[in-house]
C-alpha positions in Angstrom: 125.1 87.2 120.1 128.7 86.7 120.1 129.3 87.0 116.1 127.9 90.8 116.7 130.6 91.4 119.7 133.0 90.0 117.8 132.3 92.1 115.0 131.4 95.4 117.1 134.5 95.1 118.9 137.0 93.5 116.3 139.7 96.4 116.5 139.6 96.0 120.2 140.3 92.6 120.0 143.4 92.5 117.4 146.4 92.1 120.1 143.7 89.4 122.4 143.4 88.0 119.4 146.7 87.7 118.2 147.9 86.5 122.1 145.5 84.0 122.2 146.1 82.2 118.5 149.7 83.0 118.1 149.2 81.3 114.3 146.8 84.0 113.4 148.5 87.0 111.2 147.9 89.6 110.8 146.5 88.6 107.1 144.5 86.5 108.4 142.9 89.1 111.0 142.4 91.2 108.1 140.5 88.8 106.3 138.4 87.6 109.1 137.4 91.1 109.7 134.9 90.2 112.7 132.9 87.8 110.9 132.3 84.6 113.5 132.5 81.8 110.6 135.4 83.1 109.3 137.7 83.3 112.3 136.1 79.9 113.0 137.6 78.6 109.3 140.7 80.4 110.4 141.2 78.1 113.6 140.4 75.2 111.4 142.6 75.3 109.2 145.7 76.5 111.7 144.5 74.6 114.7 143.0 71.2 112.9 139.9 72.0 115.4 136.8 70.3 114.2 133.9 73.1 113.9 132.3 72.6 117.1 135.8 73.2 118.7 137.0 76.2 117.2 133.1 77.7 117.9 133.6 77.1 121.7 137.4 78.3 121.9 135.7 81.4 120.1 132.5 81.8 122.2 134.9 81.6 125.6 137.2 84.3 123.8 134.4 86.3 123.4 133.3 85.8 126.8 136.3 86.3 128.9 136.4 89.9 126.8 133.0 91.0 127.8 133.8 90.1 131.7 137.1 92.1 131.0 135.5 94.8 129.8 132.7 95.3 132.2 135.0 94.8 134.9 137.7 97.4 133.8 137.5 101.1 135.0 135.8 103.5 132.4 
């Protein structure tokens, strides 16, 4: 569920993104691209975050985005 928001809504994300990993670049984004395992390998490797780490630090991302989202006026 959350690797197909991240993907559907990658562009969205880029400045989230960037604010929330401040190691990410904009290389890196590019690579990522929206796929889940890859931003996960991303905050491996820049974070030294053990798997299940960076998957939860994603998954709340994701999270706080949808409630932001929903809640903001259309």
């Amino acid at each position: 569920m959350n690797s197909d928001i991240l993907k559907g809504s990658w562009k969205v994300m880029g400045g989230r993104l960037k604010s929330t990993w401040g190691a990410l670049t904009d290389d890196d984004l590019m690579q990522v691209q929206g796929n889940y395992e890859r931003l996960c390998g991303k905050l491996q490797s820049k974070y030294g975050l053990n798997r299940e780490q960076a998957g939860k630090q994603i998954d709340e991302f994701v999270g706080k985005f949808e409630r932001d989202n929903r809640s903001a006026p259309h």
